[in-house]
N, C-alpha and C positions, 0 to 999 in steps of 0.2 A: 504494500500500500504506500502511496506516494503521500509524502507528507506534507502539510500546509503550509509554506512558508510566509511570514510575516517579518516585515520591515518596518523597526519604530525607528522613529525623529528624535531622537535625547541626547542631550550632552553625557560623555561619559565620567564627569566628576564626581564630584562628592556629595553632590546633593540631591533630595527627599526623591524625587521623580527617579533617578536613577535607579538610586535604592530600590526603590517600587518595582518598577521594569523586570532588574536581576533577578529580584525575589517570586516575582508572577512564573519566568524561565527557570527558574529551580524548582517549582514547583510542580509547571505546568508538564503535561505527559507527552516526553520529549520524542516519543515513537512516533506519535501525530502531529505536533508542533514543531516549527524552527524560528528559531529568532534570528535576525540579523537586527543590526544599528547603525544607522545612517548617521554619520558625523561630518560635521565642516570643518575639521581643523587634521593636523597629520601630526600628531603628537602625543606621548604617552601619556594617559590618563589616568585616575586613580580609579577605577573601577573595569581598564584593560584585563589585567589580570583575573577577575571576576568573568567578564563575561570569555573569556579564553577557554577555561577551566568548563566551562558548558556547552563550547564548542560553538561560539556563537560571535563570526569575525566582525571586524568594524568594515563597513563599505564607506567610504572615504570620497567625500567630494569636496577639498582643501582651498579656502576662499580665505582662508586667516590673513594673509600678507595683501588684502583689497584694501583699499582705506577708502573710495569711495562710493557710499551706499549703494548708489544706482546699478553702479557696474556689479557691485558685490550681489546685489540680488537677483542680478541678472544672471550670472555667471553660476550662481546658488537653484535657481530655477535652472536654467539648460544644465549643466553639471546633473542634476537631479532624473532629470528624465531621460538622458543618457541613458544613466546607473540603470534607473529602475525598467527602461525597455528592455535594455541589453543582460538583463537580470533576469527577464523575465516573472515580475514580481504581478502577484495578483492582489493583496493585500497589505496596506500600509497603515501604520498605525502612526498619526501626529501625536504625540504628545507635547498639547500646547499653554502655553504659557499671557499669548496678548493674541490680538487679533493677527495679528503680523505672520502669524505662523501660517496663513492660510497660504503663501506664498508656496510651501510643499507640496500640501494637497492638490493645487492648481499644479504642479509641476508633474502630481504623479496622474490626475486626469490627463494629460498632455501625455502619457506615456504607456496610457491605456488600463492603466489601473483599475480591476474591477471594484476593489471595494476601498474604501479610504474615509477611516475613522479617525473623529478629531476628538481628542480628550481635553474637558479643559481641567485646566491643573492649578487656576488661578482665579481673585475675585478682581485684580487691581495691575497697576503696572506703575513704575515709578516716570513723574511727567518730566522729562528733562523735555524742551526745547530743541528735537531731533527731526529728521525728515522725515524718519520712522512712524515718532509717533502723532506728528503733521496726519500722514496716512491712514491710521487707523481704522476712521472710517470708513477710507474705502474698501480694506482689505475687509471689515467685516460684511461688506454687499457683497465681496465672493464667497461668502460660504456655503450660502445654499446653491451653489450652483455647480460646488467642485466633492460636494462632503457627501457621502451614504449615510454614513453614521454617527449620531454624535454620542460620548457619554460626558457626563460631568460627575466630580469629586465629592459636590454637593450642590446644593439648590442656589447661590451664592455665586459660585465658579458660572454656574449652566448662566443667568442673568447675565453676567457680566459678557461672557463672551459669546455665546449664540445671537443667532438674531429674533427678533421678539417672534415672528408665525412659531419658531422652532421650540421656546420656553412657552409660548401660550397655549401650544397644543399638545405640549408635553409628549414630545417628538426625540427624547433623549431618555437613553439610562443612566440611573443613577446607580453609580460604583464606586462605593468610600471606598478611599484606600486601605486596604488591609494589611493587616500586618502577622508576623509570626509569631502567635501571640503567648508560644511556649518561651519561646527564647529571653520574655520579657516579664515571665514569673517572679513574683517578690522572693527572695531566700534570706532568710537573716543572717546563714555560715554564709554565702558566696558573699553579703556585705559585708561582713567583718572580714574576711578574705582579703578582699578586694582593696580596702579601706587600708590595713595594716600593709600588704602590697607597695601601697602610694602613699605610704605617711598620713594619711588622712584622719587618721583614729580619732585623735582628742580635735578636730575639726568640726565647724560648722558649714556644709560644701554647700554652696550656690550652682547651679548648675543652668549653661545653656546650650545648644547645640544647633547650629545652622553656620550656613556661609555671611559672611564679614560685607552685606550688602546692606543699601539701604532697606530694604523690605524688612532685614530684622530687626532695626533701629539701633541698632551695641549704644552706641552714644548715649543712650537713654537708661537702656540695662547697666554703663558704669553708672549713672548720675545712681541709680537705685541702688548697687550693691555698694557706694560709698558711702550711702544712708545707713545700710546695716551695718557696715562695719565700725558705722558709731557706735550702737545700741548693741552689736557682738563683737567684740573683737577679736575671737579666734576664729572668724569666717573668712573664708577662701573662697573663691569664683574661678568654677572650673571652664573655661570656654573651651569647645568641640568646634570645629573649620579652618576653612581659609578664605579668604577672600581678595577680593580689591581696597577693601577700608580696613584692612587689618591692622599694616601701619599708623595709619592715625588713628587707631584707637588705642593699638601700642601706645603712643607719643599723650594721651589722653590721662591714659594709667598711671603715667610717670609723672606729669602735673600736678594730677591728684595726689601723688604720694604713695599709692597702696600696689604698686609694681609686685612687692612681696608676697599680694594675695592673691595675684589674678597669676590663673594658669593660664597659658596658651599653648592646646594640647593638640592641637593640628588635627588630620583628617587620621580618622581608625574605624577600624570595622568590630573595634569593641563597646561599642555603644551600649548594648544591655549588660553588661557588667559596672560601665558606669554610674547606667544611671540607679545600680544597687547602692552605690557609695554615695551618692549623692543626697541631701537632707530635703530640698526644693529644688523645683526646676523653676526658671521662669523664662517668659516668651512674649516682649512687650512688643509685636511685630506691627509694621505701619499698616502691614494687608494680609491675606493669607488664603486660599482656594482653599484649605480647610487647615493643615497645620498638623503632617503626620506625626511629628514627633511629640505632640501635646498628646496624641493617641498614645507611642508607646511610653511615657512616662507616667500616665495613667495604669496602664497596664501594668505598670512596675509598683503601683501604689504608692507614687511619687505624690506628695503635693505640688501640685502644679498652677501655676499664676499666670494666667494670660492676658491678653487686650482685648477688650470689647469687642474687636471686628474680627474675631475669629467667627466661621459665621456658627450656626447652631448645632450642628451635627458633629462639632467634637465636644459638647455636653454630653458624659457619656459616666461617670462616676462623679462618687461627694469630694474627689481628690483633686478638681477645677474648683478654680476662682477665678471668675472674670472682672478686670477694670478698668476702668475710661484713662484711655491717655492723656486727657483731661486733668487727670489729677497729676499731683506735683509729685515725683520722685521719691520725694521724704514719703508722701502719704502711702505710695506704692511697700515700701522698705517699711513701714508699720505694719501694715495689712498681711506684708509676705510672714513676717514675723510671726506673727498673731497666726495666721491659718497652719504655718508648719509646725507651730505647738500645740495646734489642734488636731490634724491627722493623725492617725495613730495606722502604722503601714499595713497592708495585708493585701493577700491576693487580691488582682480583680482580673482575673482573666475569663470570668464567666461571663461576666455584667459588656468586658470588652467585645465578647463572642457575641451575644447576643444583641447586641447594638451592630452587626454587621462588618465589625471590622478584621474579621476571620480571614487569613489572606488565602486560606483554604477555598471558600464561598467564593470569592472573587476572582479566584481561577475558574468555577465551573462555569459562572455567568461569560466568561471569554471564552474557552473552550466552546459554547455554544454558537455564541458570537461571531468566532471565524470559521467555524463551522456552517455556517445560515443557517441554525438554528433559531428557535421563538426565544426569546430570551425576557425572564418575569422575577422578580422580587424573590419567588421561592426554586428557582432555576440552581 
């Protein structure tokens, strides 16, 4: 039996989309299924190795050394439909981020593509002043006209990036991101474990985990955990990534004074062990298509802090706190305080399951899906 092959759109780094992607490909049943991943740049990535190991190569269409949009998108579309003719690809999966991404799915219409599924992954996009996102709306009048398929992350993501016939007629599935919800079991030896490990013992850890962009606001996450380290002062703030602002928020720490407390613990694929060690996570992010990693810190029975425009469907245990970014910093660094002397940790991997974010479930609903099969809530 000949197997299905599918082409996703994702960046191969560090971040939550990727994750996702990998983890769907380790699960999903690799007799019938094939991943490929379309990337735009020619350069070792931190999730190479990951997706090698499953046999699943990078197709490469390298636009990195363009510096002018137009060309670059040009070059990004033709590049594209090359690939995916001369691939003979019948299935592509966008995993997308702003409107912008329709440029793909128009690339792999153009190349004959039978089916082409746009995932939105996002509710917001940061507004710099770009040609890009000048464009936006037109590239959102191409979507119905190049897209079979759409799913969205949440009700939030589907709004923001569909076009309204498409969210009024509820002409999308809805597919939280799921997660491996063993891996993310509370253990009280793996904490202490883990803890004594990395010196962390007689510690008060802060925790946050995303790339060094504006979308997760760090800037904001120092002002807050300088506030706690008034009112605790054996507290440390672990940061998880890399980014483009990583630098200056470097340069931010050192201002401040508390250089001593903040980790900068780069990109790892030990994440559920961290976030054993960890006391609170917090996640003040300017926007978020839903905000997986609020999912598995819950799942760890982290107390977790987040910002109001998470949208509603990572309300999922009593281990969330949402607040308005609105509030000052200081009020933030009280409240986080006050809630992680309240949590008291324990499983929740049930409450996680059954809130849909079983990365189990979210493979069969795609297994259906590239299948053309009817794909339904209990699918």
């Amino acid at each position: 039996m000949q197997k299905i092959r599918i082409v996703h759109t994702i960046p191969m780094g560090a971040g939550g989309i990727s994750n996702l992607t990998l983890t769907i490909n380790e699960k999903i049943d690799r007799k019938k299924y094939e991943f490929d991943y379309l990337v735009f740049r020619n350069q070792k990535e931190f999730c190479d190795e990951r997706a090698t190991k499953l046999g699943s190569p990078k197709l490469i269409v390298d636009v990195s050394t363009i510096k002018n949009p137009i060309i670059k998108g040009i070059k990004k579309i033709s590049g594209t439909v090359h690939l995916l003719h001369d691939e003979n690809i019948e299935i592509v999966h966008i995993d997308a981020s702003t409107p912008y991404d329709v440029i793909l799915a128009l690339a792999a219409k153009m190349a004959g593509v039978s089916q082409i599924i746009f995932h939105a992954h996002n509710d917001n996009y940061e507004r710099k002043l770009t040609l890009r996102n000048i464009m936006q709306p037109i590239f959102r009048v191409i979507i119905p006209f190049v897209v079979t398929d759409y799913i969205a992350i949440s009700e939030q993501a589907a709004r923001f990036l569909f076009p309204k016939a498409v969210v009024k007629g509820k002409r999308y599935y809805l597919f939280k991101n799921g997660i491996d919800v063993y891996k993310y079991v509370f253990n009280p030896k793996t904490r202490d474990i883990i803890r004594k490990k990395y010196n962390l013992e007689d510690k008060f850890v802060v925790g946050h985990i995303g790339r060094f962009v504006y979308q997760k606001n760090h800037e904001f996450l120092i002002d807050v955990f300088y506030n706690i380290v008034k009112r605790k002062k054996n507290a440390v703030l672990l940061l998880v990534g890399i980014g483009e602002l990583q630098e200056k928020i470097k340069q931010k720490v050192v201002e401040l004074g508390i250089e001593n407390k903040v980790i900068f613990w780069g990109v790892t694929e030990d994440v559920p062990d961290l976030l054993q060690a960890m006391d609170c996570f917090i996640f003040p992010s300017n926007y978020e298509g839903l905000g997986m990693v609020a999912i598995e810190a819950q799942c760890a029975g982290l107390p977790t802090i987040v910002s109001d425009v998470l949208p509603d469907e990572v309300n999922i245990t009593e281990c969330l706190k949402r607040i308005s970014l609105s509030e000052s910093a200081e009020e933030w660094a009280k409240i986080c305080m006050e809630f992680a002397d309240k949590i008291d940790r324990e499983d929740q991997t049930y409450k996680v399951r059954q809130s849909g974010y079983d990365i189990n479930d979210v493979v069969k609903k795609l297994e259906r899906l590239y299948s053309g099969k009817e794909v339904s809530d209990e699918s």
